[in-house]
Chimera marker file (.cmm) of the C-alpha trace (Angstrom):
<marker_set name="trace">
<marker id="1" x="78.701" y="136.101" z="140.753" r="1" g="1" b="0" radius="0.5"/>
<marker id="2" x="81.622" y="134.950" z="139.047" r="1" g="1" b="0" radius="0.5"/>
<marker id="3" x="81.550" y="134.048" z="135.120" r="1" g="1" b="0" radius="0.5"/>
<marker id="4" x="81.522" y="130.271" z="133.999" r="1" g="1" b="0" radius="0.5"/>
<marker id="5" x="85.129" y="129.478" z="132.587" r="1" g="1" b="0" radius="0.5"/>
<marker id="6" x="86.580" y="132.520" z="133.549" r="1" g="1" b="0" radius="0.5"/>
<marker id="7" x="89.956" y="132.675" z="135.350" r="1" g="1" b="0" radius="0.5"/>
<marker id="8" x="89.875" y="132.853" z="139.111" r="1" g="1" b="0" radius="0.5"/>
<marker id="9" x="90.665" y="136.038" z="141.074" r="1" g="1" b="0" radius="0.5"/>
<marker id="10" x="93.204" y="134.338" z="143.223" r="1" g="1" b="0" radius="0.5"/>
<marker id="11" x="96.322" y="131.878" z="142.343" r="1" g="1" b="0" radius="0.5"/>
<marker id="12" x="98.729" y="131.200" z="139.824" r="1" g="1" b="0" radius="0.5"/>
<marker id="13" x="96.023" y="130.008" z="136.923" r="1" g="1" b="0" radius="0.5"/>
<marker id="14" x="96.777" y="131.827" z="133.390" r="1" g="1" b="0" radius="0.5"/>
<marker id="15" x="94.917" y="131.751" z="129.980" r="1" g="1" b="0" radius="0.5"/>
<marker id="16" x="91.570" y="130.661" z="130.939" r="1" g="1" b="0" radius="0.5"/>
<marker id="17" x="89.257" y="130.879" z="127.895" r="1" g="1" b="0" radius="0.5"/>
<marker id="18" x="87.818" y="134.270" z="129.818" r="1" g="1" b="0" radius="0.5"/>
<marker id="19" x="89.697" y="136.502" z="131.902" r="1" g="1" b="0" radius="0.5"/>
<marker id="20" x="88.503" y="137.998" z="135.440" r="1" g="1" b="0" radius="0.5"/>
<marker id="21" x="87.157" y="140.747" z="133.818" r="1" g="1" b="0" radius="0.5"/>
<marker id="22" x="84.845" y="138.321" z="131.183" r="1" g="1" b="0" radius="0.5"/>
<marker id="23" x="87.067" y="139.308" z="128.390" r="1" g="1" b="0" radius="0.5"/>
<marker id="24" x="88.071" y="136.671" z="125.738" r="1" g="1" b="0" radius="0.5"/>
<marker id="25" x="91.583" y="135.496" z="125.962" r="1" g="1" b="0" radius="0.5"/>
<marker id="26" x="93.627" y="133.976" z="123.032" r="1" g="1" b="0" radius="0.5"/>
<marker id="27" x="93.197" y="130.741" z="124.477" r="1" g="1" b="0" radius="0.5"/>
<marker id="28" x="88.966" y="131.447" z="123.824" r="1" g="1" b="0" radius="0.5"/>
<marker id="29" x="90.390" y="131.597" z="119.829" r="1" g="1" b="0" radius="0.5"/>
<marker id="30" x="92.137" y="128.367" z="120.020" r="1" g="1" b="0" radius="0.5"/>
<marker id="31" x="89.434" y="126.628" z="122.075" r="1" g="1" b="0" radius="0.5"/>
<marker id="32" x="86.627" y="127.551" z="118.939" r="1" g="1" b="0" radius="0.5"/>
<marker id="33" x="89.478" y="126.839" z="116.283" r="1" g="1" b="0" radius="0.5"/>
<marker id="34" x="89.415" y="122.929" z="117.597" r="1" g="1" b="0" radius="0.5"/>
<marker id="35" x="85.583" y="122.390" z="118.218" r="1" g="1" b="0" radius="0.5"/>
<marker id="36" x="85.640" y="123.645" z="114.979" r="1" g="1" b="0" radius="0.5"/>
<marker id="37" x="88.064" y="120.907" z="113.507" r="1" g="1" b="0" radius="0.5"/>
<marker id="38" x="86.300" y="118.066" z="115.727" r="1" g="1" b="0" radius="0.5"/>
<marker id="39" x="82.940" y="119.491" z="114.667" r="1" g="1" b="0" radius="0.5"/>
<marker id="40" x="83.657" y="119.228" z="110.999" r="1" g="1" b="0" radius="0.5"/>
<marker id="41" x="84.886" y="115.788" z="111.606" r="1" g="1" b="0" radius="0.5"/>
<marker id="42" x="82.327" y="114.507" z="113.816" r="1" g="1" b="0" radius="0.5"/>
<marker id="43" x="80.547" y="112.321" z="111.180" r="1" g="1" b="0" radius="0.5"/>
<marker id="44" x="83.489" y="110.026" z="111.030" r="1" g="1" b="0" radius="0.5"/>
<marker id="45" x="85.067" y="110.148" z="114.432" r="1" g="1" b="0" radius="0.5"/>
<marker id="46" x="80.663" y="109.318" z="116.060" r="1" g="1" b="0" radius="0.5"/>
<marker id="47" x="81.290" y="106.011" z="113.785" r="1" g="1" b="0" radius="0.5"/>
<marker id="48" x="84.804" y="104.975" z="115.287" r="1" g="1" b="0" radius="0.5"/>
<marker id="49" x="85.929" y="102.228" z="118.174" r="1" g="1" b="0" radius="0.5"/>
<marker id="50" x="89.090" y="102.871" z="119.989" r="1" g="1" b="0" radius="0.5"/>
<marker id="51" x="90.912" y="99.639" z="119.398" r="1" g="1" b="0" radius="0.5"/>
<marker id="52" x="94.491" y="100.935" z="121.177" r="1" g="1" b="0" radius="0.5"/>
<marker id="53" x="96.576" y="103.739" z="121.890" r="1" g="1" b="0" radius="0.5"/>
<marker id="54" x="100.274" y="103.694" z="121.709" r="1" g="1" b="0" radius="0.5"/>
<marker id="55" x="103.626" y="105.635" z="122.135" r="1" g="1" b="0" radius="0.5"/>
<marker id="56" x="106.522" y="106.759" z="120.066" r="1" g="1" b="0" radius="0.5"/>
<marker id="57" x="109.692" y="108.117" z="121.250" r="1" g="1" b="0" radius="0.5"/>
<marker id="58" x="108.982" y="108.266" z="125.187" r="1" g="1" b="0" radius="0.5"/>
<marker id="59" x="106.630" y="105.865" z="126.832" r="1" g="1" b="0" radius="0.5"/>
<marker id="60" x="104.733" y="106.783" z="129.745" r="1" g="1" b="0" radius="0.5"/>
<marker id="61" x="104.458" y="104.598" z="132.779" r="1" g="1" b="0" radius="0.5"/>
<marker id="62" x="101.499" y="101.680" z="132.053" r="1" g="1" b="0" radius="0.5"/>
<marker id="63" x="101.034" y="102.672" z="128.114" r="1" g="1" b="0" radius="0.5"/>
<marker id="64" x="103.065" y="100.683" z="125.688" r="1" g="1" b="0" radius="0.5"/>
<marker id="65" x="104.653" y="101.307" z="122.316" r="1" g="1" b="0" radius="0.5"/>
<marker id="66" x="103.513" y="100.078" z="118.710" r="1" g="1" b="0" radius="0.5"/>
<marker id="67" x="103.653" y="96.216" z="118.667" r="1" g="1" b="0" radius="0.5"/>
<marker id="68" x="103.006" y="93.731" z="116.134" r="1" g="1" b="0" radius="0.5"/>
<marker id="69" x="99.094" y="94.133" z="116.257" r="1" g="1" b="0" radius="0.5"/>
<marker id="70" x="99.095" y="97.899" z="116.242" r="1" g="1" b="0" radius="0.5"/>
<marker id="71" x="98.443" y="99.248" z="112.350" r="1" g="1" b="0" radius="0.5"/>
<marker id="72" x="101.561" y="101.863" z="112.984" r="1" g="1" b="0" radius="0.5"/>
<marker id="73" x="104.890" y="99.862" z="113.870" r="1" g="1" b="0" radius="0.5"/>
<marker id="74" x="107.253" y="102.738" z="113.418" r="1" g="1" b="0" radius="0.5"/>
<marker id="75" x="108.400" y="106.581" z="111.654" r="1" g="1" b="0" radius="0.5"/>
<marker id="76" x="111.431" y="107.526" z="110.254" r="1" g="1" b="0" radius="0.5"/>
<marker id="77" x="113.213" y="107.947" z="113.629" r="1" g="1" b="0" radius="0.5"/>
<marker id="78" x="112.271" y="106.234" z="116.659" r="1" g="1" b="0" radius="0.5"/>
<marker id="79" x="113.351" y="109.455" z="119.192" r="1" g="1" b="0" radius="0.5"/>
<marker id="80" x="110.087" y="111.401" z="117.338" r="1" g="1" b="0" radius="0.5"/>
<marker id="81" x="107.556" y="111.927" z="120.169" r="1" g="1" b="0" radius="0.5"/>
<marker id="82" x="104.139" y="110.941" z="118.742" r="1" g="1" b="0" radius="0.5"/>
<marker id="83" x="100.736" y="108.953" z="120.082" r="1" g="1" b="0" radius="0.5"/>
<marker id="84" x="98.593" y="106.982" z="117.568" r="1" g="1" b="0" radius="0.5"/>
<marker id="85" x="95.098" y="105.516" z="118.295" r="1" g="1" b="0" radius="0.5"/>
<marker id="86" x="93.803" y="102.503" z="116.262" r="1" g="1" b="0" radius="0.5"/>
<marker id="87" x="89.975" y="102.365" z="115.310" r="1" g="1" b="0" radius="0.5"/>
<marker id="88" x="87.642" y="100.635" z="113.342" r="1" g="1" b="0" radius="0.5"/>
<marker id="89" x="84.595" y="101.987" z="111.981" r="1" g="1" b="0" radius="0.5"/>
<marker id="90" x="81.253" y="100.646" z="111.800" r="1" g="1" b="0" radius="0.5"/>
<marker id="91" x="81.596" y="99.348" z="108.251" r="1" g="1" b="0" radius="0.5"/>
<marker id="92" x="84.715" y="97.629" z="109.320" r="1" g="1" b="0" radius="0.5"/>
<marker id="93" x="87.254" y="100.137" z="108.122" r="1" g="1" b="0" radius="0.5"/>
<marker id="94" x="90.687" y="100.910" z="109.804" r="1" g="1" b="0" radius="0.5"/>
<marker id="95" x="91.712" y="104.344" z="110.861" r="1" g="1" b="0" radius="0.5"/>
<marker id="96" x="94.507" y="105.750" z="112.501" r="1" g="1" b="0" radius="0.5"/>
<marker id="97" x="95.062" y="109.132" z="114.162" r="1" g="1" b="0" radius="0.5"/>
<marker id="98" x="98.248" y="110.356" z="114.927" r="1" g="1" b="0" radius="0.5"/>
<marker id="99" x="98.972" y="113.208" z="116.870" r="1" g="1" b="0" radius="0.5"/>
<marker id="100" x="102.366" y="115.220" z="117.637" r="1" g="1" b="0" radius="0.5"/>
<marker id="101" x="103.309" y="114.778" z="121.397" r="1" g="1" b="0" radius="0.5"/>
<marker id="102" x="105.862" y="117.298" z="121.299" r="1" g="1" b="0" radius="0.5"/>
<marker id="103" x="105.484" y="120.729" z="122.678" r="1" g="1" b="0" radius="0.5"/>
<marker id="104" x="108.523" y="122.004" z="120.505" r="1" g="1" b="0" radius="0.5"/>
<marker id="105" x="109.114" y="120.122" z="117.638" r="1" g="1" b="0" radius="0.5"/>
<marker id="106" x="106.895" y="119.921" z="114.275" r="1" g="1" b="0" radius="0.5"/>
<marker id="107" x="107.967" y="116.553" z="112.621" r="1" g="1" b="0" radius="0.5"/>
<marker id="108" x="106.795" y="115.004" z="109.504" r="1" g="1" b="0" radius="0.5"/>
<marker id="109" x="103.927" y="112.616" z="109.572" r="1" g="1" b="0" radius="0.5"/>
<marker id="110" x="104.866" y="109.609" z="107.295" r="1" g="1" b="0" radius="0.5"/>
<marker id="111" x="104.002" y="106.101" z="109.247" r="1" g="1" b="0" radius="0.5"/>
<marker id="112" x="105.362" y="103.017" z="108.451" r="1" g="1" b="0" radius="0.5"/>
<marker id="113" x="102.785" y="100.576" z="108.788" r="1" g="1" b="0" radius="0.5"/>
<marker id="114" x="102.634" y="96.631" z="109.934" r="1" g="1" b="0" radius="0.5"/>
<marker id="115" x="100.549" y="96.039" z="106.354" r="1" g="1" b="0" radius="0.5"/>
<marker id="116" x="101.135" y="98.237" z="104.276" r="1" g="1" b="0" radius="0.5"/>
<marker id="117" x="97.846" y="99.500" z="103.037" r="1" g="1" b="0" radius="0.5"/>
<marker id="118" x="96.860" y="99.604" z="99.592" r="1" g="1" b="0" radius="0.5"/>
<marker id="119" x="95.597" y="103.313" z="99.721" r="1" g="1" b="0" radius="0.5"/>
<marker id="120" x="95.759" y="106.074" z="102.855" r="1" g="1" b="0" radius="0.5"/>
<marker id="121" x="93.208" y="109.195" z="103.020" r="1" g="1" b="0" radius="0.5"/>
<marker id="122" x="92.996" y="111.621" z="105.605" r="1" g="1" b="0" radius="0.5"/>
<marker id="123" x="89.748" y="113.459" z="106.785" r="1" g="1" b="0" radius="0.5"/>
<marker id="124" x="90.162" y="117.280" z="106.713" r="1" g="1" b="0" radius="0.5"/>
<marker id="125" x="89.648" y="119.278" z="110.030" r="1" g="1" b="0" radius="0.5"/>
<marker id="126" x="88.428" y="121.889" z="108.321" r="1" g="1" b="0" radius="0.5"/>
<marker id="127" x="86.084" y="120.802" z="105.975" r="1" g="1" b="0" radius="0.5"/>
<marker id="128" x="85.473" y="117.286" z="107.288" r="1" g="1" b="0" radius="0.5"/>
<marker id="129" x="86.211" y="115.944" z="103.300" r="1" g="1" b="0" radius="0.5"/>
<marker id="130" x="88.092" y="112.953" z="102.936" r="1" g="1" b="0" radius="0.5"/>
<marker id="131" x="91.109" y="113.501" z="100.524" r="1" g="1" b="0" radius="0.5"/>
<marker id="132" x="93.972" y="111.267" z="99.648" r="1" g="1" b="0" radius="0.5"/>
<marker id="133" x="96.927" y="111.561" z="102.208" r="1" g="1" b="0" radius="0.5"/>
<marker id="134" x="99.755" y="113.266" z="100.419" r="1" g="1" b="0" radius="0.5"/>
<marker id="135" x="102.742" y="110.921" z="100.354" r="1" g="1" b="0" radius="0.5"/>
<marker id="136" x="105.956" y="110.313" z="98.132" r="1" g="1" b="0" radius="0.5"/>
<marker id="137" x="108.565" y="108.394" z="98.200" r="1" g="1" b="0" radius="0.5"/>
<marker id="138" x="111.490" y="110.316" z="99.019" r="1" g="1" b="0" radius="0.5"/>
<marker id="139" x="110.032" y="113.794" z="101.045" r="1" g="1" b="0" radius="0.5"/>
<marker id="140" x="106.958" y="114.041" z="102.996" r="1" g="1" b="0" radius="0.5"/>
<marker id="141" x="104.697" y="116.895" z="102.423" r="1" g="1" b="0" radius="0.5"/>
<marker id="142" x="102.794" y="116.361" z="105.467" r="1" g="1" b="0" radius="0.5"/>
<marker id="143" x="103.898" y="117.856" z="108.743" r="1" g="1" b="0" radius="0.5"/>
<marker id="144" x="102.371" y="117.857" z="111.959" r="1" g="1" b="0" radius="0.5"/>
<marker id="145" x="102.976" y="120.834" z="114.314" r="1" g="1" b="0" radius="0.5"/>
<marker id="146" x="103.079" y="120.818" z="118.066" r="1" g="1" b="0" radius="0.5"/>
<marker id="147" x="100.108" y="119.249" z="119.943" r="1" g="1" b="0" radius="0.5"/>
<marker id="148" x="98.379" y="118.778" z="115.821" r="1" g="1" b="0" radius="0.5"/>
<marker id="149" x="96.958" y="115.633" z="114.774" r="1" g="1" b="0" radius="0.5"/>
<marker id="150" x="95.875" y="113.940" z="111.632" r="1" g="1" b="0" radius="0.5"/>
<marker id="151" x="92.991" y="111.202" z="111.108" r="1" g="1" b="0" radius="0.5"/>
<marker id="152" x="93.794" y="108.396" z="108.128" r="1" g="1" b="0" radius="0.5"/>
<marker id="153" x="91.795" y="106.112" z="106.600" r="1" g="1" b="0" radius="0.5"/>
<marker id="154" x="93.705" y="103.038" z="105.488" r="1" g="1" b="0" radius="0.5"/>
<marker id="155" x="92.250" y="100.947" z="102.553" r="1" g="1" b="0" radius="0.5"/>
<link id1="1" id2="2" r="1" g="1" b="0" radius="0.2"/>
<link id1="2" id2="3" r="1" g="1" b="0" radius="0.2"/>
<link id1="3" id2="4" r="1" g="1" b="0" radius="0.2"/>
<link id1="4" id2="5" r="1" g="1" b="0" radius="0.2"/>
<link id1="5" id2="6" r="1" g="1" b="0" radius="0.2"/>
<link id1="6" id2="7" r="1" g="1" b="0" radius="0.2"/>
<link id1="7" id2="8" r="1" g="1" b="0" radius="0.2"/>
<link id1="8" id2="9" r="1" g="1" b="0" radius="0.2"/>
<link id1="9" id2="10" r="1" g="1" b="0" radius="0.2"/>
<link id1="10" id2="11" r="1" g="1" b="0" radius="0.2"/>
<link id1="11" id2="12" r="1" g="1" b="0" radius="0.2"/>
<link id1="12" id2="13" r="1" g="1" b="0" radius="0.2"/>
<link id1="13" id2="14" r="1" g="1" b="0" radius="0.2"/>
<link id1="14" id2="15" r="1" g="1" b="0" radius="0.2"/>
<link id1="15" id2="16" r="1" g="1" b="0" radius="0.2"/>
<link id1="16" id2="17" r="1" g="1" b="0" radius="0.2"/>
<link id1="17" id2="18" r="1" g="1" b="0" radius="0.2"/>
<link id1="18" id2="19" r="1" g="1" b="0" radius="0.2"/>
<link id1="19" id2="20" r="1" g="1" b="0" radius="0.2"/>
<link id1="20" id2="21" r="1" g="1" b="0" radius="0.2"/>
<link id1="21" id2="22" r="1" g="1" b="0" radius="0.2"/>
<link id1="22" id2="23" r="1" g="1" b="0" radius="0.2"/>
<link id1="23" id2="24" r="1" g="1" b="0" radius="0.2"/>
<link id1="24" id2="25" r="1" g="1" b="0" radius="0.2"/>
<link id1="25" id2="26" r="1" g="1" b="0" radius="0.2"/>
<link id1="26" id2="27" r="1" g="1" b="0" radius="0.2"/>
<link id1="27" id2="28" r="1" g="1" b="0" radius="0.2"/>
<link id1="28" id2="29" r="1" g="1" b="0" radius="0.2"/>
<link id1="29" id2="30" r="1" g="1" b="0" radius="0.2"/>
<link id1="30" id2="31" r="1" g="1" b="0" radius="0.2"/>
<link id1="31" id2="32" r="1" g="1" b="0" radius="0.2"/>
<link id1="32" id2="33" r="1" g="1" b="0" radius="0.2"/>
<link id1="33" id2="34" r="1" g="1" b="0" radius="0.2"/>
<link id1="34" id2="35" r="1" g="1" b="0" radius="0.2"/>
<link id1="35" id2="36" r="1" g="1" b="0" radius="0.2"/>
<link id1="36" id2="37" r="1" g="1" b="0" radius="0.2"/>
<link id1="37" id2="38" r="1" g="1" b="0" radius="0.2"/>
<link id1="38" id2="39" r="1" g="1" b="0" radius="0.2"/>
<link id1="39" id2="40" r="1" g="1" b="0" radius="0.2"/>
<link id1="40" id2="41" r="1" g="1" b="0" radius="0.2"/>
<link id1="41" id2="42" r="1" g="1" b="0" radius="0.2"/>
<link id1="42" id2="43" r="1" g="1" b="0" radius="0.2"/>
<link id1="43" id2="44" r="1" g="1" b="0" radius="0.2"/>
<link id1="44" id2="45" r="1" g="1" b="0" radius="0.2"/>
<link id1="45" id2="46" r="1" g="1" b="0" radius="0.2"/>
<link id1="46" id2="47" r="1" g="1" b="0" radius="0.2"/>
<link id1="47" id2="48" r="1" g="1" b="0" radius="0.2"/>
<link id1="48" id2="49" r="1" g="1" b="0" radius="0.2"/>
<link id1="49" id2="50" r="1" g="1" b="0" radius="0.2"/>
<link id1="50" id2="51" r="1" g="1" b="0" radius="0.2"/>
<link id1="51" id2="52" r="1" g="1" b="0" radius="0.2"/>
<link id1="52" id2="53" r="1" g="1" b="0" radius="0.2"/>
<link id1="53" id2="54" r="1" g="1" b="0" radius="0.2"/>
<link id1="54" id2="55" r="1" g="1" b="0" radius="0.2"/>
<link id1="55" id2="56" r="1" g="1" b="0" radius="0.2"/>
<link id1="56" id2="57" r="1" g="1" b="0" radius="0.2"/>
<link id1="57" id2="58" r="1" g="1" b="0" radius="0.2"/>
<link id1="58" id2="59" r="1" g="1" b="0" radius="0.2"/>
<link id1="59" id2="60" r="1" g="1" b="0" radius="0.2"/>
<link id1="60" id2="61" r="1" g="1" b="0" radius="0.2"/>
<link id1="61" id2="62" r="1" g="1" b="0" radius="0.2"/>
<link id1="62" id2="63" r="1" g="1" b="0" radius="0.2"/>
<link id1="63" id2="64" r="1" g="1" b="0" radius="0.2"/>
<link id1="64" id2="65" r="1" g="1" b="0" radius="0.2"/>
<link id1="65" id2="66" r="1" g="1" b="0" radius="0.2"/>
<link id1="66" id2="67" r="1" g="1" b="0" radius="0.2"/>
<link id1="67" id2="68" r="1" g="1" b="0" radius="0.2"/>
<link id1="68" id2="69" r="1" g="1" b="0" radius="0.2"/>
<link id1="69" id2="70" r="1" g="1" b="0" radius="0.2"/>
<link id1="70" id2="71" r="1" g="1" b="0" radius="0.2"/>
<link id1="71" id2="72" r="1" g="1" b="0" radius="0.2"/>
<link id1="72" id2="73" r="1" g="1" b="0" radius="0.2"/>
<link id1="73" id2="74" r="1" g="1" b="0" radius="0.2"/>
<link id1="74" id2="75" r="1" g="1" b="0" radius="0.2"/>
<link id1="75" id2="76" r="1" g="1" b="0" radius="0.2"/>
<link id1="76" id2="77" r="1" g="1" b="0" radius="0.2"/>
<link id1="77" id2="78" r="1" g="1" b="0" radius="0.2"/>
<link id1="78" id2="79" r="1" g="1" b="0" radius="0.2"/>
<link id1="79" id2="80" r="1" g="1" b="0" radius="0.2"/>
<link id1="80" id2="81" r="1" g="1" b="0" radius="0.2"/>
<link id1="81" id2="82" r="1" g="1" b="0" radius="0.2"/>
<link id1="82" id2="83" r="1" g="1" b="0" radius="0.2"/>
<link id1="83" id2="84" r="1" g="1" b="0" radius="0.2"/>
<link id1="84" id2="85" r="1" g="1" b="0" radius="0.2"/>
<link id1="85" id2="86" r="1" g="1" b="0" radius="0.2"/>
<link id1="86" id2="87" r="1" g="1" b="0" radius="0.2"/>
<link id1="87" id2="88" r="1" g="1" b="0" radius="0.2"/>
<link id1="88" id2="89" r="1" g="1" b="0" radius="0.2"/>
<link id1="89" id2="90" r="1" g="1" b="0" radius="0.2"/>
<link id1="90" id2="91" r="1" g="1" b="0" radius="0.2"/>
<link id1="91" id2="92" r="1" g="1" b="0" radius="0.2"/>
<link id1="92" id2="93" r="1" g="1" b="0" radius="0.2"/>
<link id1="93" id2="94" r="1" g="1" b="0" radius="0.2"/>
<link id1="94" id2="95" r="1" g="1" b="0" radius="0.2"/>
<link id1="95" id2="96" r="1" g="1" b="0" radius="0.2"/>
<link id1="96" id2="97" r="1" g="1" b="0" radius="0.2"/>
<link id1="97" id2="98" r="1" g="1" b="0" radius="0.2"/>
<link id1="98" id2="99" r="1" g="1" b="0" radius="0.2"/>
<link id1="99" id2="100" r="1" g="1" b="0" radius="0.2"/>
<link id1="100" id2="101" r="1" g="1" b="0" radius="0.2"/>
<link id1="101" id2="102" r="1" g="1" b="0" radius="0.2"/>
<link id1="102" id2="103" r="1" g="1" b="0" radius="0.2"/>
<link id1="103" id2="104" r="1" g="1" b="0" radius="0.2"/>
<link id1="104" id2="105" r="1" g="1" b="0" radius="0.2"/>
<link id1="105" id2="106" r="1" g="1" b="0" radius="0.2"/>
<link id1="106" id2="107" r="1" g="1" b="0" radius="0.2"/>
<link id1="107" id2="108" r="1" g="1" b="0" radius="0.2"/>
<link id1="108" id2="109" r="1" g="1" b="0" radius="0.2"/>
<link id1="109" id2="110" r="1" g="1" b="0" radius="0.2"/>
<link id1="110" id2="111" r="1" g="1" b="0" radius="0.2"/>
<link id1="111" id2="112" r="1" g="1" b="0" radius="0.2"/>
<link id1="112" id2="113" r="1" g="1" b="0" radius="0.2"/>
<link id1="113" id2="114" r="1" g="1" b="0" radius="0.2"/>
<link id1="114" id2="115" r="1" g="1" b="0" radius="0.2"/>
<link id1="115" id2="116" r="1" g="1" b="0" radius="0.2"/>
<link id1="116" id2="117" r="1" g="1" b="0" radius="0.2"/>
<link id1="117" id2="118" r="1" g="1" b="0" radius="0.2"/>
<link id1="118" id2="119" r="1" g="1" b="0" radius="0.2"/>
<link id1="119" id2="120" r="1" g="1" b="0" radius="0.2"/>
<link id1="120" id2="121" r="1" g="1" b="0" radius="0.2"/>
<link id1="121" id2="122" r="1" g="1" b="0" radius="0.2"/>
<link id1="122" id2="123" r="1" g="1" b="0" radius="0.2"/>
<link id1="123" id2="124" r="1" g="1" b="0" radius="0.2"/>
<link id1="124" id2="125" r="1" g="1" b="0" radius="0.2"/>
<link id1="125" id2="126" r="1" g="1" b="0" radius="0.2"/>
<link id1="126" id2="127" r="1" g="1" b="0" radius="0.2"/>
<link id1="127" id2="128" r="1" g="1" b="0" radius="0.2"/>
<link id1="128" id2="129" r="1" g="1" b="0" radius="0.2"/>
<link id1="129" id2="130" r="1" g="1" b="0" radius="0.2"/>
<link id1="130" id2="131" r="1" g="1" b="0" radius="0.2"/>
<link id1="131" id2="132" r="1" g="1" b="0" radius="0.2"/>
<link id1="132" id2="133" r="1" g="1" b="0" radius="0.2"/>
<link id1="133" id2="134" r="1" g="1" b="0" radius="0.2"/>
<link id1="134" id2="135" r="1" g="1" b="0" radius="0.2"/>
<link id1="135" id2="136" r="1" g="1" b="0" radius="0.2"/>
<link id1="136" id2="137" r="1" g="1" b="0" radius="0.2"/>
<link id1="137" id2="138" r="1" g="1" b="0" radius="0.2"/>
<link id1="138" id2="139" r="1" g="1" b="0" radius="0.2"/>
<link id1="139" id2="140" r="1" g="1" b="0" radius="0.2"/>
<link id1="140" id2="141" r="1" g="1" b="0" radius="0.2"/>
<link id1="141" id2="142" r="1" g="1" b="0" radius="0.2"/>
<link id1="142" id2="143" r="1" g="1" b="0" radius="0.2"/>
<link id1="143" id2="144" r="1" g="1" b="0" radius="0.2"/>
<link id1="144" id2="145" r="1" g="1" b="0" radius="0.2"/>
<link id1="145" id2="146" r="1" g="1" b="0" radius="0.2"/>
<link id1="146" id2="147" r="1" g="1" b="0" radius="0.2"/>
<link id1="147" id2="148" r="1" g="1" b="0" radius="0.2"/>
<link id1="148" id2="149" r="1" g="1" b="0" radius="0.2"/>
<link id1="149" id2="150" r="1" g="1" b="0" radius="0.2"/>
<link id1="150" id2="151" r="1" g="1" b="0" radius="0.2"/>
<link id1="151" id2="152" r="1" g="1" b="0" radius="0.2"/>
<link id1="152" id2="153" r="1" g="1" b="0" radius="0.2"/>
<link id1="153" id2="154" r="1" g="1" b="0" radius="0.2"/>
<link id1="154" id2="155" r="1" g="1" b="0" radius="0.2"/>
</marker_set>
């Protein structure tokens, strides 16, 4: 009987979380490295509404870029391929998460914002804290690698 998740005998499928022998593949690692992340942050992201998602740099076919009534309107160049989703929580708070499209490219996360907020925190993946979001005005600390995302809190 074949193993739940594991990678079929036959076809051109690679990296399953198991091999065809049952063996844990590197892709298994990754896998409990993000239920880990989403698991420390679940307390915050159970109390969230999607509100909109939206594209920067390329635009797939029926989505839409930032617009006036999205809380990101732009970063610091327009050809950086990113995907934001606008929430509110259920004490009325505004969130953002922002997530690196790009299977290549790391690129800095620092998003310019319809109103400015007075304050921006981000909740950590790995301990599921909520810390101030490390900004400055000429260089931003805070990169996001490929496929990597980042939660904010907006006050």
């Amino acid at each position: 009987m074949p193993l739940i998740h594991s990678a079929p005998d036959l076809g051109n499928f690679r990296m399953a979380p198991l091999d065809q022998f049952g063996e844990r593949t590197p892709t298994w690692d990754w896998l409990r490295n993000v239920n880990r992340q989403v698991q420390n942050m679940a307390s915050v992201l159970l109390k969230l509404r999607s509100d909109d998602v939206y594209h920067f740099g390329s635009v797939p076919a029926r989505n839409h870029g930032p617009t006036d009534k999205t809380l990101v309107k732009s970063f610091a160049q327009s050809d950086w391929e990113m995907v934001a989703g606008d929430f509110t929580h259920e004490d009325g708070g505004r969130w953002v998460m922002i997530v690196n499209k790009s299977l290549k490219h790391s690129y800095p996360c620092n998003p310019r914002f319809n109103v400015p907020p007075k304050g921006l925190q981000y909740i950590s993946p790995w301990d599921g804290k909520v810390r101030p979001f490390p900004t400055h005005a000429v260089y931003n600390i805070f990169w996001l690698a490929p496929g990597q995302g980042v939660l904010l809190r907006l006050q």
